[in-house]
C-alpha positions as CSV (number, residue, x, y, z in Angstrom):
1,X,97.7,125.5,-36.4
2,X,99.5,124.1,-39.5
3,X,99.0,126.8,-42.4
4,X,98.0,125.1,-45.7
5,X,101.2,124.9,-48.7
6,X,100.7,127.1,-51.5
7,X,101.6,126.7,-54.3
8,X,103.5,130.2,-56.2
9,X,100.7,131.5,-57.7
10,X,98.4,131.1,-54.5
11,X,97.0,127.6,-55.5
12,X,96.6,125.5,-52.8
13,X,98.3,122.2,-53.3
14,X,97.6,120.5,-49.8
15,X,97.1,120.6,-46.0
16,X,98.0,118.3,-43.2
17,X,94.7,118.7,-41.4
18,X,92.3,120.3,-42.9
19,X,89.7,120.3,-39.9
20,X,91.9,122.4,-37.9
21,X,91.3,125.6,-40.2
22,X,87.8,125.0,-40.1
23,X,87.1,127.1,-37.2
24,X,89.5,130.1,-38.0
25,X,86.7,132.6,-40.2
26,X,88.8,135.1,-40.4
27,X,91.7,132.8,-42.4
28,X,89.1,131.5,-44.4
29,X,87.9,134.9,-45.4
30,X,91.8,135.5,-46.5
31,X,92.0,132.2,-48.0
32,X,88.6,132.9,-50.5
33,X,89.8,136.5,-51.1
34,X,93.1,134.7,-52.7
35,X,90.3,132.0,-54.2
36,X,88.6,135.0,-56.1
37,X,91.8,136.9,-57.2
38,X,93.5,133.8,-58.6
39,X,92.7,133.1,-62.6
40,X,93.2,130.0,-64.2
41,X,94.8,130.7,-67.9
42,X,93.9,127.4,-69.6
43,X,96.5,126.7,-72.2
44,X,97.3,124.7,-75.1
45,X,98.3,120.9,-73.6
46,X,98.1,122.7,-69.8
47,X,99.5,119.9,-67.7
48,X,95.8,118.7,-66.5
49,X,98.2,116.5,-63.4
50,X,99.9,119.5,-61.7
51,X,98.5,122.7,-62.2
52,X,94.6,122.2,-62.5
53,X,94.6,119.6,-60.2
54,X,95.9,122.0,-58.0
55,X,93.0,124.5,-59.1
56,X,90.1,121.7,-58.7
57,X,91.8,120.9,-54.8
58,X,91.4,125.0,-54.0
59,X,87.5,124.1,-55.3
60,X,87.1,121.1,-52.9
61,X,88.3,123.4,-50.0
62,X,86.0,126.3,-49.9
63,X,83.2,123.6,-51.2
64,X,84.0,121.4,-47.9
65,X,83.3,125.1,-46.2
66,X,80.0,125.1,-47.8
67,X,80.7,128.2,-49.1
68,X,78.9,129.3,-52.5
69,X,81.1,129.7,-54.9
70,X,81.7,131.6,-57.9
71,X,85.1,131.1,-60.5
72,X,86.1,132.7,-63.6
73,X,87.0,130.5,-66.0
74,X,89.4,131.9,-68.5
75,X,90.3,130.4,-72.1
76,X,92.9,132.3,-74.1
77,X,94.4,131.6,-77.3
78,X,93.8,127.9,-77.4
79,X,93.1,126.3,-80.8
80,X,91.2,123.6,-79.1
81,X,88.9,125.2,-76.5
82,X,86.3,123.1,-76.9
83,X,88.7,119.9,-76.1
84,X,90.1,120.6,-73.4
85,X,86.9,121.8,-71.8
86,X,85.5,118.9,-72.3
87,X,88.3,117.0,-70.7
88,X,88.1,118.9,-67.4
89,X,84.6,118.5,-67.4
90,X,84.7,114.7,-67.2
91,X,88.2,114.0,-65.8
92,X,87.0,116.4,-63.0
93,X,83.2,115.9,-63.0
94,X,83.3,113.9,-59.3
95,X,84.1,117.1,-58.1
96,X,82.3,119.5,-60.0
97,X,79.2,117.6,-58.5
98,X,80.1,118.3,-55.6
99,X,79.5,121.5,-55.4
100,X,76.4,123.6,-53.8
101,X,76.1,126.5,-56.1
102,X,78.4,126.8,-59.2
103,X,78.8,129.6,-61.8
104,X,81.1,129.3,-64.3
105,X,82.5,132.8,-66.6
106,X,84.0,131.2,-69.8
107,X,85.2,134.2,-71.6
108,X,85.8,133.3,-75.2
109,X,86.3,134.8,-78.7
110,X,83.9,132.4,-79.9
111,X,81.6,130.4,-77.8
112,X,79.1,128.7,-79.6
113,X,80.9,125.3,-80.3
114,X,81.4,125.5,-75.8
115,X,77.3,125.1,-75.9
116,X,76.3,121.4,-76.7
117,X,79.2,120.3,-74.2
118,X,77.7,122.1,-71.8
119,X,74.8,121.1,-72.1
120,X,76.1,117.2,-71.9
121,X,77.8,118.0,-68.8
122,X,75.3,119.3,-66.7
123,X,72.6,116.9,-67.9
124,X,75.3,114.1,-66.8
125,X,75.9,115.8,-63.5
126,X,72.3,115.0,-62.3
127,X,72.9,115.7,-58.8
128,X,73.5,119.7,-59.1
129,X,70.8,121.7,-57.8
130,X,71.2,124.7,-59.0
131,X,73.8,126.1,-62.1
132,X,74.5,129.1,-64.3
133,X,76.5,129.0,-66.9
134,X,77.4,132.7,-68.3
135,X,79.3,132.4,-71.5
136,X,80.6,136.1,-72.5
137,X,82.4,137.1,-75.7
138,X,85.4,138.3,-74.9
139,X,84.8,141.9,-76.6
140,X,85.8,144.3,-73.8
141,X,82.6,144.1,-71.8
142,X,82.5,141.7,-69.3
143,X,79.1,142.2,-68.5
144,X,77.7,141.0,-72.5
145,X,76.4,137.5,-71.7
146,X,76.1,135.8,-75.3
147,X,74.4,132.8,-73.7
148,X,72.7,132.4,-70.4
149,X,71.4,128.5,-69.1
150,X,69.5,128.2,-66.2
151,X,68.8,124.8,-64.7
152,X,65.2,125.8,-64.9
153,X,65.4,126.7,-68.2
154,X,66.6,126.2,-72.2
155,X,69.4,128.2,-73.7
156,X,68.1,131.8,-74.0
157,X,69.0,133.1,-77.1
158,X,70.1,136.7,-76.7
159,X,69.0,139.4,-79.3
160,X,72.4,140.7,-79.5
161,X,73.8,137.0,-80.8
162,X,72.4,138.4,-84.3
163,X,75.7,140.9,-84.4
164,X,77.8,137.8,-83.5
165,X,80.5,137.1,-86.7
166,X,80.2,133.4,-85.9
167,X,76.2,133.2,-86.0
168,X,75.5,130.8,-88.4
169,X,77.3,127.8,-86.1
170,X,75.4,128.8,-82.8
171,X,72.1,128.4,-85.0
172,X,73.0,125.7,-85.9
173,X,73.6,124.4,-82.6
174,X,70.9,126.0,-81.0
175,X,68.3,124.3,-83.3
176,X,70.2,120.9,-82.9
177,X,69.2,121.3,-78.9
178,X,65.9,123.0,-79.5
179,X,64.7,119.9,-81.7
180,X,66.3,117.7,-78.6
181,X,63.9,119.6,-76.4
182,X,61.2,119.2,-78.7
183,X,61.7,115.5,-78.9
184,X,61.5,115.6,-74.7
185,X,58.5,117.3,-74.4
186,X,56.8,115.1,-76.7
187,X,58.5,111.8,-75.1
188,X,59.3,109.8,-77.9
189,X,62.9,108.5,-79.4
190,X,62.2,108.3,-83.1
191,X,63.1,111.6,-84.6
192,X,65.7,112.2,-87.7
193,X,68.1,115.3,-88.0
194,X,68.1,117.3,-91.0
195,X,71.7,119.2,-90.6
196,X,73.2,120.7,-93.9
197,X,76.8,121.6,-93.9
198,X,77.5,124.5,-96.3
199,X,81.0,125.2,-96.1
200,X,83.6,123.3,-98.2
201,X,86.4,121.7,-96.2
202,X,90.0,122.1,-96.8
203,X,92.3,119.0,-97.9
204,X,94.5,119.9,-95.1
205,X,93.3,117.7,-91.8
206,X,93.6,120.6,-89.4
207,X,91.4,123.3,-91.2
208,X,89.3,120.2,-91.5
209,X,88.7,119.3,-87.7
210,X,88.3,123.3,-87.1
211,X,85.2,123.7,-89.5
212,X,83.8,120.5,-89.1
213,X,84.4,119.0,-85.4
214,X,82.2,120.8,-83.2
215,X,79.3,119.3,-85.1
216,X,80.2,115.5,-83.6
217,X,79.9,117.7,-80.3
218,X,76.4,119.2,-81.5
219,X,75.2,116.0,-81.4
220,X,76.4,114.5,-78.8
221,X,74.1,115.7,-76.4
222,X,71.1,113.3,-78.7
223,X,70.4,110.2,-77.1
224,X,71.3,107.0,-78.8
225,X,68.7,106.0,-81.1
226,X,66.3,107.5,-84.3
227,X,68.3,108.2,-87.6
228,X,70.4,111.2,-88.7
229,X,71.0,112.6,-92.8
230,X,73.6,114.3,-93.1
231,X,74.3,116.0,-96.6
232,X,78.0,116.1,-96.8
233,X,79.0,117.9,-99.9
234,X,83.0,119.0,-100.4
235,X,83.9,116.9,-97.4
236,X,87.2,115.5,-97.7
237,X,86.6,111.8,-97.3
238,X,89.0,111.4,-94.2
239,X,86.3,113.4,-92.2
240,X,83.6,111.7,-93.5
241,X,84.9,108.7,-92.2
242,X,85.6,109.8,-88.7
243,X,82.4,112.0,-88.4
244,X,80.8,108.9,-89.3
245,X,82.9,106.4,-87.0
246,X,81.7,109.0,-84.2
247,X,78.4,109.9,-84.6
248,X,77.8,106.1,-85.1
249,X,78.2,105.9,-81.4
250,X,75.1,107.4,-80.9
251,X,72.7,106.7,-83.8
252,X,71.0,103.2,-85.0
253,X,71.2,104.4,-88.4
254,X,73.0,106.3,-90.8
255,X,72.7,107.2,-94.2
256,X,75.0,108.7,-96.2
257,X,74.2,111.6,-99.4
258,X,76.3,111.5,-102.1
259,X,77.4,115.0,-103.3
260,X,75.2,115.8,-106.9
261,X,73.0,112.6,-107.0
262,X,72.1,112.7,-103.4
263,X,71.3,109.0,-103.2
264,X,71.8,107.0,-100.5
265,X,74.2,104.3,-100.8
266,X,75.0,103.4,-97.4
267,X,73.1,102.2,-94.7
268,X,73.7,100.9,-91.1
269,X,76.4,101.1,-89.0
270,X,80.1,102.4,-90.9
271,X,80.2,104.8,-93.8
272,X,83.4,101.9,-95.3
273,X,81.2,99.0,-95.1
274,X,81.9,95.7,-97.1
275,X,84.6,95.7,-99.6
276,X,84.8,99.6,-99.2
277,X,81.9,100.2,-101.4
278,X,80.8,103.9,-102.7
279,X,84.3,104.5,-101.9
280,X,86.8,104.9,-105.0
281,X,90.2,103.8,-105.2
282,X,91.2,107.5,-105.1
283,X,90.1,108.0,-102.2
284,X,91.2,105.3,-100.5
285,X,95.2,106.1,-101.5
286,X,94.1,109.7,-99.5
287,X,93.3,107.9,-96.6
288,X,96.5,106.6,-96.1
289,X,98.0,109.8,-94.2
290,X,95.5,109.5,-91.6
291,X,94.7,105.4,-91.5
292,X,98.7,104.2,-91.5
293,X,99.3,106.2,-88.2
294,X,96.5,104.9,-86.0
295,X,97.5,102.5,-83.3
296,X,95.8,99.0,-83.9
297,X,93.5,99.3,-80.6
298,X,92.1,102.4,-82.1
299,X,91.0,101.0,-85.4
300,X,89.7,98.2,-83.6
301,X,88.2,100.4,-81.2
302,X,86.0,102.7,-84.0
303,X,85.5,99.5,-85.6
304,X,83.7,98.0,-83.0
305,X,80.4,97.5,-85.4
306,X,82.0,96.3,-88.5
307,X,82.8,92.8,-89.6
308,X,86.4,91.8,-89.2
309,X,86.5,91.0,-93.5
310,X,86.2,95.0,-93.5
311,X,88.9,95.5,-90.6
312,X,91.5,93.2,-92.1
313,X,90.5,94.8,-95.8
314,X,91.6,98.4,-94.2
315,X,95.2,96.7,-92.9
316,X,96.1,95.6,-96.3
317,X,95.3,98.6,-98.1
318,X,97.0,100.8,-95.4
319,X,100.2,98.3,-95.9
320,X,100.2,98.3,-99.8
321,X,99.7,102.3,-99.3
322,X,102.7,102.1,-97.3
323,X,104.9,100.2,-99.6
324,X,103.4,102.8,-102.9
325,X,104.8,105.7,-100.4
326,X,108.2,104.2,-100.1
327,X,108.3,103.3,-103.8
328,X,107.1,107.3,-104.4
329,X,110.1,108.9,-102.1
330,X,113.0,106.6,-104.0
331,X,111.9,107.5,-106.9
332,X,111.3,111.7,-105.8
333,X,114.7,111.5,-103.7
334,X,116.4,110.7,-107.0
335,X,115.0,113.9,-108.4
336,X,115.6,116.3,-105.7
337,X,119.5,117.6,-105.1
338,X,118.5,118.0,-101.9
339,X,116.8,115.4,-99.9
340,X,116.2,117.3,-96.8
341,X,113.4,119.5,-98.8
342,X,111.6,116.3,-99.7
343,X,112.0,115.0,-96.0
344,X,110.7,118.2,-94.5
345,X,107.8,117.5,-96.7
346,X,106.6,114.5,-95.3
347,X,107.8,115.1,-91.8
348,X,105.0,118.2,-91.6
349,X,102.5,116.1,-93.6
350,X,103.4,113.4,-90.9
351,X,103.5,116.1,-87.7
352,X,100.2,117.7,-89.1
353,X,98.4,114.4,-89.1
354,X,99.3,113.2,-85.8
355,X,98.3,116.3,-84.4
356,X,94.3,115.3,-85.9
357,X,94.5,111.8,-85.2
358,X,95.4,112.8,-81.5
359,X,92.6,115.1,-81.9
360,X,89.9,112.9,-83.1
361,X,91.2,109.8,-81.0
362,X,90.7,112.2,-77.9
363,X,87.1,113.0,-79.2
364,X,86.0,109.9,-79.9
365,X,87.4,108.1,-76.4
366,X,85.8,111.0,-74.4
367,X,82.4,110.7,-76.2
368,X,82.5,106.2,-76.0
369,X,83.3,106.9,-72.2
370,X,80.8,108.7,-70.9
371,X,78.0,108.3,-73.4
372,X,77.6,104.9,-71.4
């Protein structure tokens, strides 16, 4: 009998015949002994081709045993947890399906913004029977389940989630999904959201998408349709944009409040609209930072709704922001005695940006793709 290749850290990576260790029990008993020692440390920008895929193969083995099984799923110390869960959720979901009996232990510092994808994942996985999803916090007790779902059942909201430090963001979540189940039960699709968001958002893009992002997940799991109001107060207006390019996706219509009047003055489709309107010139030159780095097939992409006037309005004023930005450095490099200050400037500014565009692009491709 050929033994199966393992990879260093037990992960099976292949075997040449995989019926022939069918009837061996006792190897398979060795081989799901490794299965439940081995941990997974997801980490920033893990290489999703070699490693996990390595990790999801060792899941289709023991699953083609029909074996229940059970893996711990850890998360440490990745700014994005949320993302890249999400990403293994779809990019892997043929197999998670696949699976008899799954439970899942994410053990996270903070796990409310993990719920509403979750949620979208098992409701798109229609074909599991029967899941458990325990999501601990990771305070030294393994046993402190902060959230429990049942397929049988909605989130159950724990008593200790009251001592949580994050609470305000899984009420809010939670009452985004319990008005979802409310809308179910009753069987209709015209209902409106009421969410207010209280903090006040950085200028800088990063602190930005960590306040502010796992909203566009909160609602992702609301079926396309009805209205949402959204009161957006201290938002920089490069978020409003993409939260509004997002959530777009999923809504008929949207209806922007302006901070102090509270007025609508934007209906339908994009928050831009014609001729940039309830916009000011201001905040257009801020857009620049984030708007001159996108690729043209994602502009065209999140401005699949809007009229091409608007599109080709946004290239020009990206272009003439451009050319005020290289007017700005000659006239700040002849100030400076050292030019490599001012070019570390805009090479962070630039490296910081990029690093939200990815971000966002990543978010909003993910959500198009498999909300259809």
């Amino acid at each position: 009998m050929e033994d199966p290749i393992y990879h260093e850290n037990n992960i099976i990576v292949g075997n040449k015949n995989l019926s022939k260790v069918l009837p061996f029990k006792n190897k398979i008993s060795e081989l799901k002994e490794q299965l439940e020692q081995t941990r997974l440390e997801w980490r920033p920008y893990y290489d999703l081709n070699k490693d996990f895929r390595r990790f999801i193969q060792k899941l289709s083995f023991f699953d083609s045993l029909k074996h229940k099984l059970e893996v711990e799923y850890k998360i440490k110390n990745a700014t994005n947890d949320w993302l890249q869960l999400y990403e293994i959720l779809f990019r892997f979901k043929h197999i998670f399906t696949k699976l008899n009996n799954l439970s899942v232990l994410f053990n996270l510092n903070s796990s409310s913004e993990i719920i509403s994808a979750l949620d979208f994942f098992i409701k798109k996985c229609k074909n599991i029977n029967k899941y458990t999803w325990n999501i601990i916090q990771d305070t030294g007790n393994k046993n402190e389940d902060l959230y429990r779902y049942h397929s049988d059942k909605w989130i159950e909201y724990r008593s200790h989630l009251s001592r949580s430090s994050d609470n305000s963001t899984p009420s809010l979540v939670l009452n985004i999904s319990n008005k979802v189940k409310t809308i179910r039960e009753k069987n209709t699709h015209n209902y409106d959201i009421y969410i207010s968001i209280l903090k006040s958002a950085s200028n800088t893009y990063l602190d930005v998408v960590e306040d502010y992002v796992q909203y566009i997940i909160g609602l992702s799991v609301l079926k396309r349709g009805g209205s949402i109001i959204i009161k957006m107060n201290d938002i920089h207006i490069s978020f409003k944009i993409w939260l509004l390019a997002t959530i777009s996706r999923y809504f008929d219509n949207i209806t922007l409040l302006k901070p102090l009047t509270m007025r609508p003055y934007m209906s339908n489709t994009f928050i831009i609209g014609e001729n940039f309107k309830g916009i000011s010139k201001n905040d257009l030159d801020k857009l620049y930072y984030i708007l001159s780095s996108f690729k043209r097939r994602y502009i065209n992409s999140i401005m699949s709704e809007v009229d091409i006037d608007t599109v080709q309005s946004i290239y020009k004023h990206i272009q003439n922001s451009i050319d005020r930005e290289i007017d700005i450095k000659k006239r700040y490099i002849k100030k400076f005695n050292d030019t490599n200050d001012l070019q570390y400037f805009y090479n962070q500014l630039e490296r910081k940006t990029n690093e939200v565009i990815d971000n966002f692009i990543f978010t909003f491709e993910i959500n198009s793709d498999t909300i259809y």
